[in-house]
N, C-alpha and C positions, 0 to 999 in steps of 0.2 A: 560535384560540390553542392553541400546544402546551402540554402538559402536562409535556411532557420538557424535562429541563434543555438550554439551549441550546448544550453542549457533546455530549451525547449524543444530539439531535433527527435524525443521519440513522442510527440505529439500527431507525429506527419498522416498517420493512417488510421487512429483509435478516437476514440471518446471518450472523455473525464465526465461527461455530462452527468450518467445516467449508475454509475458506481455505489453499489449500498455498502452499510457497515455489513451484512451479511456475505457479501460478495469477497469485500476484503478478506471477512473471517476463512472465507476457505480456501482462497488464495494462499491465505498466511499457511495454514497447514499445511498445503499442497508445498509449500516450497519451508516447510520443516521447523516452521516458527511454533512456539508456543502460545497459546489465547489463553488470557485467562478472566473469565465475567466472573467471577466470584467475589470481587471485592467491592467494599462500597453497595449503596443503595441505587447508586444512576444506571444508567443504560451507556456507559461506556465500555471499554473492550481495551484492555489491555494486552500489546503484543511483547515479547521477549526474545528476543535470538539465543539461541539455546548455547552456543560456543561463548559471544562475545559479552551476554547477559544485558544488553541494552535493551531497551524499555522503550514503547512506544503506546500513546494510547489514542485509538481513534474512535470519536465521537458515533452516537447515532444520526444526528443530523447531516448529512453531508450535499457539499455541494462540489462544483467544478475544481475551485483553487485549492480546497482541501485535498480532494482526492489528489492531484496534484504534487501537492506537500507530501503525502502519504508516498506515492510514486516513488519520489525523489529520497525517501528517507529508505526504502526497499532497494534504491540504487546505491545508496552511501551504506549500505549494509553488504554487500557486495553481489548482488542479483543483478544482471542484467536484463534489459529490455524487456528481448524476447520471453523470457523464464516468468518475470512479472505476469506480462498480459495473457503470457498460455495458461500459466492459475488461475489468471481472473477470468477466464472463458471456459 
C-alpha cells in the first residue's frame, strides 16, 4: 500500500527537478508525439498526439511543478509511468 497520494504515486523514485524542454522534446518522439518549433518567434515547443490531435505546449524555462504538469498531461494522454520516464532517459 502506497503512502503517497495517488495522484503523486509516480514521484516515488525519479526526479522532476532537473528536466529540460530538450529532454521533453525527445521523449515526445520517443513515445510517437509530434514537436513542432516552427511557429511563432518564442522558444516554445509545441507537442501534438498524432491519433487524438491534442496540443500541448511546453515552455523553455522549466522547473519542478511544470515538469510535473507536463508528466501528468503524457499520463491523461494515455502513456503510462514507466513508458514516460524510459523516453526521458
Amino acid at each position: 500500500m502506497s503512502l503517497l497520494p495517488s495522484s503523486n504515486r509516480f514521484m516515488s523514485s525519479h526526479s522532476f527537478s532537473d528536466i529540460t524542454q530538450a529532454q521533453w522534446m525527445n521523449a515526445c518522439r520517443k513515445l510517437g508525439l509530434i514537436i513542432d518549433c516552427g511557429f511563432g518567434k518564442g522558444s516554445h515547443v509545441r507537442v501534438t498526439h498524432p491519433k487524438t490531435h491534442a496540443k500541448y505546449t511546453i515552455q523553455y524555462k522549466l522547473h519542478k511543478f511544470i515538469n510535473m504538469k507536463i508528466f501528468k498531461k503524457m499520463m491523461e494522454w494515455g502513456f503510462d509511468e514507466e513508458q514516460i520516464w524510459e523516453a526521458l532517459s
